[in-house]
N, C-alpha and C positions, 0 to 999 in steps of 0.2 A: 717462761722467759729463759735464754741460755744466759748465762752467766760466765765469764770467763776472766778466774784468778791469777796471778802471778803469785810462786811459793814463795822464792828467796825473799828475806826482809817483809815481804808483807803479809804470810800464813807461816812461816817459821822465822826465827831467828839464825840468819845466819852468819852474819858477822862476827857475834861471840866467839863461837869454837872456828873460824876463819882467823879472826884475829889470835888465837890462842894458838893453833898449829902454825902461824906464821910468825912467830915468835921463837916458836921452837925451831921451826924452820932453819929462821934467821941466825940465829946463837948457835944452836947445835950442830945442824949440817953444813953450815956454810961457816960458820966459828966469827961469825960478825957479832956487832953490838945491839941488834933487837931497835924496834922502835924507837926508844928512849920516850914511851909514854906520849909521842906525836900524832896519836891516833886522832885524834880530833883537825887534824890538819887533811884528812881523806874526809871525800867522801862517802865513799861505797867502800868493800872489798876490792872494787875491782881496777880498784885504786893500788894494790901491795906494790908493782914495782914503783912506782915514785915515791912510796913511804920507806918501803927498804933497799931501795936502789939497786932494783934487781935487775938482768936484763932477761928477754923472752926466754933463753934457755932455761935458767933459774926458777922462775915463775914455772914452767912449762912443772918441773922439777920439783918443785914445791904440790902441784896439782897431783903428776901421777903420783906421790911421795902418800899425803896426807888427805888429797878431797875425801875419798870415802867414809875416812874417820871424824870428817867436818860435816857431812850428811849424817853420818850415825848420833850427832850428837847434836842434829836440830831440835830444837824445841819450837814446838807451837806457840805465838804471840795471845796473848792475854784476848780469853773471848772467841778466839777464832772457829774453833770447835764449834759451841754452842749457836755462833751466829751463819755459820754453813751448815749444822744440822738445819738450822729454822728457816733458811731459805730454801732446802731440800723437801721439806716438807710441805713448806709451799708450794710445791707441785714445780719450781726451778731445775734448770737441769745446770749443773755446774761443772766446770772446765778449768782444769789446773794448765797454768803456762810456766813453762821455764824458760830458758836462755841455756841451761846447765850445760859445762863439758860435755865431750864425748870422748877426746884423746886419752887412750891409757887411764878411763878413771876407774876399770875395774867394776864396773856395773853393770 
């Protein structure tokens, strides 16, 4: 059988270290006030300009600034590993999907 994954949020975590450099983001380079802990008002990441009211450039800005650093520091969700090895072995062929940038992410 093929099988075909999506990484973000459902084989790594990537909202943590998104929401962590968008905070820096927000404060340090742009010298604003950060979230204020409103994170549960988004739902995705891809949600940052309505949470920090950013516009396209900003966001854009925030991407080439910090993605790479946000992909270095995925971690795998609970189990993930263990349950795509056991479907590989299964004789499965598996299929990673993204959506990820491309603009200036430095990859």
């Amino acid at each position: 059988m093929k099988i075909g994954i999506d990484i973000d949020d459902t084989t790594v975590n990537m909202a943590k270290p998104m929401l962590k450099y968008a905070e820096i983001f927000d404060t340090q380079v742009l010298g604003r006030k950060g979230s204020n802990g409103k994170w549960g008002l988004i739902q995705s990441r891809y949600y940052l300009e309505a949470l920090y009211g950013w516009n396209h450039e900003e966001k854009y800005h925030f991407f080439d600034t910090y993605y790479k650093k946000v992909l270095e520091e995925c971690e795998p969700m609970k189990n993930v590993v263990e349950i795509i090895q056991k479907l590989k072995n299964e004789g499965n062929q598996i299929y990673f999907i993204t959506a990820r940038l491309k603009r200036n992410s430095g990859l």
